[in-house]
C-alpha positions, 0 to 999 in steps of 0.5 A: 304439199310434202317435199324434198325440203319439208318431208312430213318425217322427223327423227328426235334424237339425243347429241351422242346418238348414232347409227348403232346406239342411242334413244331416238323417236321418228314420226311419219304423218300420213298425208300429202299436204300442206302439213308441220311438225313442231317439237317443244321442250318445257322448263322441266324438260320435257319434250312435246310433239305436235306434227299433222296438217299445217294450220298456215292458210287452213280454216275449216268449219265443223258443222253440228253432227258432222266429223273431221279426221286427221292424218293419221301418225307413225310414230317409231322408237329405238334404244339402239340407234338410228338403223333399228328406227329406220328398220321399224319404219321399213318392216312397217311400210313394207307390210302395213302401208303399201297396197296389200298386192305389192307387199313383199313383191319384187319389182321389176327392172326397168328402162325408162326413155326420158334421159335416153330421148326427151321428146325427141323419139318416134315409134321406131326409136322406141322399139330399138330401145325396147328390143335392146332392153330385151336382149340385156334383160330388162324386164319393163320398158317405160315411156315417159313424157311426150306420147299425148296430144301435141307435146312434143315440148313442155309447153302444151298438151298436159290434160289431152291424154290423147295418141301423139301423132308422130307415135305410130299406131298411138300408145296401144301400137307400141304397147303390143309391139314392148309386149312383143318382146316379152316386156311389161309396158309403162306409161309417164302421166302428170294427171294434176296438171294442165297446160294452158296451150291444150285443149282441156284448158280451153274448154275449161279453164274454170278447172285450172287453181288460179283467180280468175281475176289475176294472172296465173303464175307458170311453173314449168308452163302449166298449171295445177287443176283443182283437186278439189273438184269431183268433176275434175276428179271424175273427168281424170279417172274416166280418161287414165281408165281409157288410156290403161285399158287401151294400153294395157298398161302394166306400170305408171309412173305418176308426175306432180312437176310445180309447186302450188301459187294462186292457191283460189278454187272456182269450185269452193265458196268463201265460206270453204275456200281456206281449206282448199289444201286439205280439199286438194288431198283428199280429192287426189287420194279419191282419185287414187284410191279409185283407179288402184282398185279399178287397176290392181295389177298395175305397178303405180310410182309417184314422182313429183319433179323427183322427190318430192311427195315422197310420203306415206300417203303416197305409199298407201297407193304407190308403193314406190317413189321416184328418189329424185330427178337427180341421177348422178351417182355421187349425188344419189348416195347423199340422197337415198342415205337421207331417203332411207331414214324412213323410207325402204329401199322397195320404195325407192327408184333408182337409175344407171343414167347417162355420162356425162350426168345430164344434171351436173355434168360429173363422169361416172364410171357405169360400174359405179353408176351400178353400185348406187343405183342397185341400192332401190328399184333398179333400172336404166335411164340412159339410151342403151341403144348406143352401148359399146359392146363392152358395155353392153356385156357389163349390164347385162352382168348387172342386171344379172347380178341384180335379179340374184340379189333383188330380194335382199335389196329390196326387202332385206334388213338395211342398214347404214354403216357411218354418218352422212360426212366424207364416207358413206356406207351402206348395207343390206342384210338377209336374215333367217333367225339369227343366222347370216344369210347374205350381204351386200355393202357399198361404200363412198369415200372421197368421191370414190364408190366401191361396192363389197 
């Protein structure tokens, strides 16, 4: 699959290009999978591309009359640098890739429970977040991991997508009672997953990618389902239909938390196991392209244990994408710099979490925190129900000053200032024609963030 580490975008440039001048190409594959991007230089020099599906374990027989389409490319270039490439590619995405009904629409500001809570919440904790979250202006309240079968840790659960019984009224009571307050509600899922202590697993364990001769290797105690199967296809679409409608719910946040191991398919014969990969994607995308159109009002983020899958196949059915599940700010400015090489900041999520950060443990002033996180789709990570009155009037003047500059974060003319080294800086502007209309910019030198 797509990854932090091997994103199916590369950038060729030559050694004197920069971030205002010089030729440079980006090449952007739509797909999620196992996928390669190899660039040769003949004798003569003369450079050649070859990027799409990796052919490492991939194997697929072309029968007599039948076809076989490959991921299609984005293919940019700039004579004027690194920022005008990743211009190309943000005007792009933002009005040929994502869905047409999010194209050049806001998104909203969100709170999300997971660093707030963990598992560790009820019904009565969940409704103090949101009725705090209505009073500073938050505008979307979002549940994450915890709310289904018995998963009150990570070890169970995943594929019994139904109500947890320490949640009050289940999934639709605390969705009437956000609602309540005038907030959309939001919902955490990791359909592609399934934990061997569930229910599901249990009654299948046929649908789980393992041999069933050997035994499975764990990643954060779960399996993968296999994709690649239409029952299992329909049996997901048939559940998250309920759970939506039940909940009406307005925002999925949509997880993929391992990595693939044990890569066999019980529903693929020999002659076709070695394309499982491919079978994989194409089954994921089916049940993605079934659900967005069955659920077109429905803001949809991928997320795969933060930054991973972070694709333009994604994007065609999620317009955004969970940067990463690191939410320090220091270590978010290094990663949205290198996210927005390709990526717009309408595709990114970005959020105010908790100090100390719960990932390397850095103090941040929340001030700073802000400056990073209002580079995306901004909101808050973090238990609010426990700000200082102090802090409580400060977020409510960055929400505030947010919402008065959304559009140009969101879908403004982005650029960035100085390379990735000891300062970083970046900045987005508004244009009418030829005439400044607005700017916003932040910088980071030494470990010191200032916003401008």
């Amino acid at each position: 699959m797509s990854s932090a580490n091997h994103n199916p975008f590369i950038a060729l440039a030559n050694r004197e290009t920069n971030e205002h001048v010089g030729p440079c190409y980006g090449f952007g594959v739509f797909y999620s999978g196992n996928h390669l991007s190899v660039a040769e230089v003949s004798p003569h020099c003369l450079t050649r591309v070859m990027t799409g599906i990796n052919d490492f374990d991939f194997r697929w027989e072309l029968k007599p009359n039948s076809s076989f389409t490959t991921p299609e490319v984005a293919l940019t270039f700039s004579a004027s640098g690194l920022n005008t490439m990743s211009q190309q590619l943000h005007h792009f995405i933002n009005h040929h890739v994502v869905p047409e009904q999010w194209r050049l629409v806001e998104r909203p500001i969100q709170v999300n429970n997971w660093e707030a809570t963990y598992f560790d919440f009820d019904y009565d904790k969940l409704d103090a977040i949101a009725r705090k979250a209505k009073d500073v202006g938050v505008e979307l309240f979002v549940l994450d991991d915890g709310w289904f079968g018995k998963r009150d840790d990570d070890t169970t659960s995943l594929g019994d997508y139904f109500d947890n019984p320490k949640l009050q009224g289940g999934i639709a009571g605390i969705s009437k009672k956000v609602k309540s307050y005038g907030l959309k509600f939001g919902i955490w899922v990791e359909p592609e997953m399934v934990s061997p202590d569930s229910e599901l697993f249990r009654k299948h364990p046929e649908w789980a990618v393992a041999h069933p001769l050997r035994e499975p290797s764990l990643g954060r105690n779960q399996l993968v389902l296999d994709m690649a199967n239409p029952d299992v296809v329909d049996y997901l679409f048939d559940k998250l239909s309920d759970v939506f409608s039940r909940a009406d719910v307005d925002y999925v946040k949509w997880d993929h938390n391992r990595n693939f191991s044990d890569n066999y398919a019980q529903s693929l014969d020999s002659s076709t196991q070695s394309g499982f990969n491919h079978r994989y994607v194409l089954g994921l995308y089916d049940l993605l392209a079934r659900l967005t159109d069955a659920f077109p009002n429905i803001l949809f983020e991928s997320c795969s244990s933060g930054g991973n899958r972070f694709d333009l196949g994604m994007l065609c059915y999620m317009p955004q994408t969970w940067t990463s599940d690191n939410t320090d700010a220091i270590e978010r400015l290094n990663i949205q710099h290198g996210t927005s090489l390709c990526y717009p900041l309408s595709s990114m999520s970005a959020h105010v979490a908790a100090k100390p950060s719960h990932q390397v443990l850095r103090r941040t002033p929340l001030e700073t925190r802000f400056n990073v996180a209002a580079f995306g789709n901004f909101g808050y990570q973090l238990d609010i129900t426990q700000l200082t009155s102090n802090e409580t009037q400060a977020v409510k003047e960055q929400i505030a000053f947010y919402k008065r500059h959304r559009k140009l974060i969101q879908f403004g003319r982005f650029y960035r200032l100085a390379p990735l080294l000891t300062t970083i800086s970046l900045l987005g502007l508004s244009r009418a024609k030829t005439v400044l209309r607005d700017c916003l910019a932040i910088t980071k030198n030494f470990n010191k963030v200032t916003a401008i």
